[in-house]
C-alpha positions, 0 to 999 in steps of 0.5 A: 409281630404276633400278640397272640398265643392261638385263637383264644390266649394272648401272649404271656405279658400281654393285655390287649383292648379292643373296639367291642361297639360303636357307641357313638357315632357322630359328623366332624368337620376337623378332620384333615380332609373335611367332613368325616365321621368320628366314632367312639368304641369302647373297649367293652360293650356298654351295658349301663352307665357304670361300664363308663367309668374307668374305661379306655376306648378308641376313638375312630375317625373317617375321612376321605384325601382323594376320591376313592381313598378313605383315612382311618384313624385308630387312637388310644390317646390322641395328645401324645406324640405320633409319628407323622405321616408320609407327605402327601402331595396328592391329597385334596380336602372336601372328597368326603360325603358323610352320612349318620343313621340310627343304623351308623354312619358310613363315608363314601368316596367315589366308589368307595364307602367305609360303613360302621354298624352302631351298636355291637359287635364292632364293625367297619366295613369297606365297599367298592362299587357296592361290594364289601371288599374287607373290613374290621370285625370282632378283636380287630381294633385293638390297643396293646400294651406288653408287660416287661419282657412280654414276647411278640416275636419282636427280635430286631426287625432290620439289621441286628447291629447295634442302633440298627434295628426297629425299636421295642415299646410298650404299647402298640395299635393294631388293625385286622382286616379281613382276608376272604377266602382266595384273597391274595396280598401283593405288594410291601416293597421290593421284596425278594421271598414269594410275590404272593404275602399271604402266610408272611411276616413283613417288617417294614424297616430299611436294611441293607441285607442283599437280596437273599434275605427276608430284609429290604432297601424299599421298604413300602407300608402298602399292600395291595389285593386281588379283592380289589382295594389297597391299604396304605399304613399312613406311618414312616416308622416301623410297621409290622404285617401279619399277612394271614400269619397269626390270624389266618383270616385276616391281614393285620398291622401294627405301629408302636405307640397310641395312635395308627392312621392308615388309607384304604384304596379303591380299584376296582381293578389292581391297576385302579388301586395303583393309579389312585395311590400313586395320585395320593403318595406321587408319580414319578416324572418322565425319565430321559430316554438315554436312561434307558440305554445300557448303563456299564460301570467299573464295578466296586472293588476292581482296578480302573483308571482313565485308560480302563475306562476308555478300552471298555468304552472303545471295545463296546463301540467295536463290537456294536454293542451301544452303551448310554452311561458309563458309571464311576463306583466308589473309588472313583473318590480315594479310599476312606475319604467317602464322600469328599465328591473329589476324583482322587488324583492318582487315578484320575489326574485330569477329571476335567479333561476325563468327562470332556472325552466321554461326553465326546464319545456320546456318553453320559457320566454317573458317579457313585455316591452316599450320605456319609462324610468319613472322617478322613474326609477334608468335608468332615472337620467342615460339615462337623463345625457347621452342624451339618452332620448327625448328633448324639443326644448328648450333642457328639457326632454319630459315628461309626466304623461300619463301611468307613472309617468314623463316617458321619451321617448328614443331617438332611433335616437341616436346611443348610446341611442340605444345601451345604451337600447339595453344593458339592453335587452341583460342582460335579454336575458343572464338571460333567457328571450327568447322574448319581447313584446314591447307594446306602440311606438304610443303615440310619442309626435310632440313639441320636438327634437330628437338627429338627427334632424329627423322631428317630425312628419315624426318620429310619426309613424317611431319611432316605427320602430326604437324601434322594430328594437333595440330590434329585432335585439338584439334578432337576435344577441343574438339567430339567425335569426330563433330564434327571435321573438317579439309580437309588438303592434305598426308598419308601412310599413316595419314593417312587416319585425319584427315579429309578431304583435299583434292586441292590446287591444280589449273587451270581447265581439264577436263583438270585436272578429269580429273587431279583425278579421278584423283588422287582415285581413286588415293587411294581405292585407297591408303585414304583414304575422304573427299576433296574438291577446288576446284570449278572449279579453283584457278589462274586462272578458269574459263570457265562451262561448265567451271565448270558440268560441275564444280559437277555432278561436285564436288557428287557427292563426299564433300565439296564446296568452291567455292574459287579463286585470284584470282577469287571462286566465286559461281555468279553470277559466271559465268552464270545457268545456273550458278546452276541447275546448283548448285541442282539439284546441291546438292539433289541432294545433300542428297537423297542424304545418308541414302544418302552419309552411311550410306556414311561410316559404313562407311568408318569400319568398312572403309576403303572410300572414299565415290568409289570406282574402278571396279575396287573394286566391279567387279574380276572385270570387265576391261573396268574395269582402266584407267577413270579418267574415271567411279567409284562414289559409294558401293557403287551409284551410277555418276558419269561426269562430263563433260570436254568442252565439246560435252557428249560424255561416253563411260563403260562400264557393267559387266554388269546393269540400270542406271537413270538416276537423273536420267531413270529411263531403263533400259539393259543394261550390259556395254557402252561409251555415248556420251550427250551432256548438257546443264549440268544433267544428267550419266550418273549411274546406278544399279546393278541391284536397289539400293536408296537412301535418299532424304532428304526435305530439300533446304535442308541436310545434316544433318537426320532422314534417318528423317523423311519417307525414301523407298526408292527401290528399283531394278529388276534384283534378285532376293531381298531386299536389306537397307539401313541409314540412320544418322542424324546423331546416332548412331540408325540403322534397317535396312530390308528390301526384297523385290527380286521386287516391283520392276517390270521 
């Protein structure tokens, strides 16, 4: 939200106080990490004695969580309640080494060093490896408080609806950064507007508004730069970013209240920044490999039973097409009974029988879940008794119309609501449901009173934490780690530690196929290494060729669903062509599975997305900085999907040998190609001197990757490059491969 009115003014109804000198800068061991500095900034430069007196300041302490990561913390006054921040599993006391000075006292970190000048002007400063990367300067710091009906472009941040959107306050503590000239500003989330964040707005606050809007489901108070850092804004509540927006030279952010923590990341590189925030804020663990087969669902609103079912499934087979999971959507539960996790009877009268004939077929099962309990629900009256759903203040159950009729909202900040919904889960998985798709987690109200006392808004965006976290860890007791995975629609930092998400209700049209790609990789940057999205689209049906172009790009992906709204997926559905566009992509893909899924058990160590931005592998390149239309599939493999209906697609190489890996065409990169492409082909090429595993099956996933693989070793290497294939169950086997052999 914006506080000022031009360079000089602030808003009408504001009063702003900022850090105006270090006057006092001194070693604590009580931080939460060790040995910190603390630092005393009055709000006015003090002159004498007597400026002391009836003067606000800012307290500011540094430590450090992590090698490489410092904590900030901004606080007007420090015994009021705050937020809390998000858990951090990765954190370790004792990373800290402090030192004080006549000149100021600076923390450094690894690499990374936090130095505050004593004296005035203010200034903090943050050094990677020596080099200043950004800091706090002069009206940086500052503690606001708004006057009654003071305008700061607030609105609603999130949904509008009643009890929806973010709340206003009275006070507010923000930080600016600075922003260096060339500075771009990555990251915040799935978003689906311009990848680069410079000249934005960013509200952090989880909505479901489809992905054409400037809402989002995963919404990630982190932000990374081309200058080599990160920041994390240690809040679960609402955040609001001014990226280069207000002041144009710097990147600020603000939480309501009296106090704001936030953590500065160390690169160098972006991947560096993204490996240290995923070790503070968690991994995600390997994925299975029969994840990453084609998903095909029954999509929303259409007419399905058993019978349906199996002819899609059957079809499929015929047609060579490998299917992994089949998902149920909602109505596999009766209509305004969502959720009572029970198959309604009159569409599926032998459950039991159902899955047992799946599973026959080699299949895995997912069922569409949410965390709401309709009244009409037989768990409603139960959960209701018990206590286990979201209060009123006034002691009434939360309520509302929107979505189901009189829906109730589970309270997972109650131990026994928890176990009480997980229990239902778990007879569904002892009935042969392999998976969840937990949809919705955004639409969490603020006027009530959760068992625990949590602040509502600070549970806004956290409660979809907590509701992923139930139910994946049912899924991790129940089938092990490695065999657990959830499609969720709904996320915030640390989120990425449940996989995988999905990138919510989109249209079906090439531009949303363009926004669903930037929203992608937007979440790639802000640390989420698996996502998937419909194929197609959600909303109405698409035309074939938007169907086909993306089968092509929604096959080469961590994960991949065919899923609609009111129209069923089925390649057939829309033309012949389709069929083979699927078939060469799927197999595509399974080939490509000793290389994908070595890639996700890299994540699980670094954090690094499977579809990654440009930047990430590129980031000495700038003719990267703004691509949003083309990424990385893994550390080698370029994908530029097509968004046209002519076939035109223009994508940039970056510098080196590049091998079409559908053609075997090679090309010198550093430069911008306009290719135009059939359905069944699509710029996909391989970087110079790489080296892919190449599975030998095309009918499924998961299989022995060592069994017949082949080292498909490209040309414009030099020396000897090193690969390593894991296999499904855990053996792996590292190759080596002489680069000088290769044919040029």
């Amino acid at each position: 939200m914006k506080f000022t009115d031009g360079f000089w003014q602030h808003r009408p109804g504001v009063t702003a106080l900022y850090a105006q000198q270090a006057y006092d800068i001194a070693r604590t061991d009580a931080t939460p990490d060790g040995a910190g500095v603390v630092v005393t900034a009055p709000t006015t430069v003090i002159g004498k004695r007597g400026d002391t007196l009836n003067r606000a300041v800012l307290t500011v302490t540094l430590s450090s969580p992590l090698e490489g990561v410092v904590r900030v913390r901004v606080a007007h006054h420090s015994g009021g309640h705050w937020h809390g921040g998000f858990d951090l599993p990765g954190a370790a006391p004792g990373a800290g080494c402090v030192s004080i000075s006549e000149a100021g006292g600076a923390l450094t970190t690894g690499g990374l060093t936090a130095r505050v000048e004593a004296g005035a002007p203010w200034s903090l400063s943050f050094e990677v490896d020596g080099t200043r990367v950004t800091g706090s300067g002069h009206k940086a710091e500052g503690y606001i408080h708004l006057a009654e009906g003071a305008d700061v472009s607030h609105g609603v941040a999130g949904n509008a609806r009643s009890g929806l959107g973010a709340p206003a306050s009275t006070t507010y503590v923000h930080e600016q950064l600075d922003l260096g000239v060339g500075e771009l500003i990555y990251g915040l989330g799935e978003r689906f507007g311009p990848l680069v964040k410079n000249g934005q707005t960013v509200d952090i606050w989880n909505a479901d508004g489809g992905t054409s809007s400037e809402q989002a489901y995963k919404n990630v108070p982190f932000y990374l730069s081309n200058r080599g850092y990160g920041v994390l804004v240690n809040d679960p509540g609402h955040v609001s970013f001014e990226i280069g927006s207000e002041a144009v030279e710097r990147v600020q952010f603000s939480v309501a209240g009296e106090e704001l923590e936030y953590f500065v990341i160390a690169g160098p590189t972006p991947k560096d920044v993204l490996t240290r925030y995923t070790a503070l804020t968690g991994r995600p663990p390997i994925v299975p490999a029969w994840s990453y087969g084609l998903w095909l669902s029954t999509s929303f609103t259409t007419d399905y039973d058993e019978a349906t079912v199996t002819s899609f499934i059957d079809e499929m087979a015929a047609r060579e097409l490998p299917v992994s999971v089949f998902h149920f959507d909602c109505f596999w539960m009766r209509e305004f009974n969502w959720c009572d996790f029970e198959w309604d009877p009159r569409t599926f009268p032998d459950p039991d029988g159902m899955l047992t004939r799946l599973h026959d077929k080699d299949l895995r099962v997912c069922v569409w879940i949410n965390p709401y309990i309709a009244q009409r629900s037989p768990l409603f009256a139960e959960a209701a008794a018990q206590g286990y759903l979201v209060k009123r203040p006034d002691g009434s159950v939360w309520q509302w119309d929107l979505w189901q009729a009189g829906m109730g909202l589970v309270d997972f900040t109650n131990p026994d609501a928890t176990a009480w919904f997980q229990a239902h889960l778990r007879r569904l998985v002892d009935q042969g449901v392999d998976c969840f798709k937990t949809d919705f987690g955004e639409r969490i109200p603020l006027e009530v009173a959760y068992f625990d006392g949590s602040d509502p808004s600070r549970m806004h965006n956290l409660y979809t934490q907590l509701y992923n976290k139930a139910v994946h860890d049912v899924l991790v007791d129940a089938r092990g780690e490695g065999d657990a995975v959830l499609f969720a629609r709904s996320a915030t930092a640390g989120g990425q530690s449940m996989p995988v998400h999905w990138g919510g209700d989109n249209t079906s049209t090439f531009e949303s196929m363009a926004e669903t790609l930037r929203g992608g990789l937007s979440l790639a940057f802000s640390g989420f290494a698996f996502w998937s999205h419909d194929i197609g689209g959600f909303e109405g049906t698409p035309d074939a060729g938007v169907y086909k172009r993306w089968t092509a790009f929604g096959l080469l992906g961590s994960h991949s669903r065919f899923h609609g709204s009111g129209s069923y997926r089925v390649p057939w559905a829309f033309d012949e062509e389709a069929v083979e566009v699927t078939r060469v992509f799927t197999h595509l893909k399974m080939r490509l599975m000793p290389y994908l899924f070595q890639a996700g058990v890299d994540a699980a160590a670094t954090g690094i997305a499977l579809a990654r931005p440009m930047q990430l592998e590129f980031p000495d390149d700038p003719s990267v900085a703004y691509l949003d239309r083309q990424y990385m599939l893994g550390p080698s493999i370029l994908v530029a999907p097509v968004f046209s209906a002519t076939g035109d697609v223009e994508f940039y190489l970056p510098a080196g040998t590049w091998t079409s890996l559908l053609s075997g065409e090679e090309m010198q990169g550093g430069a911008w190609r306009r290719e135009n492409h059939g359905f069944t082909s699509l710029p996909l090429y391989v970087r110079s001197g790489a080296v892919i595993p190449w599975g030998a099956r095309t009918d499924r996933p998961d299989y022995d990757y060592l069994d017949g693989l082949t080292l498909r070793v490209f040309p414009g290497g030099e020396g000897e490059a090193s690969v390593t294939v894991t296999n499904p169950d855990g053996r792996s086997r590292e190759f080596s491969v002489d680069l000088s052999e290769v044919t040029k």
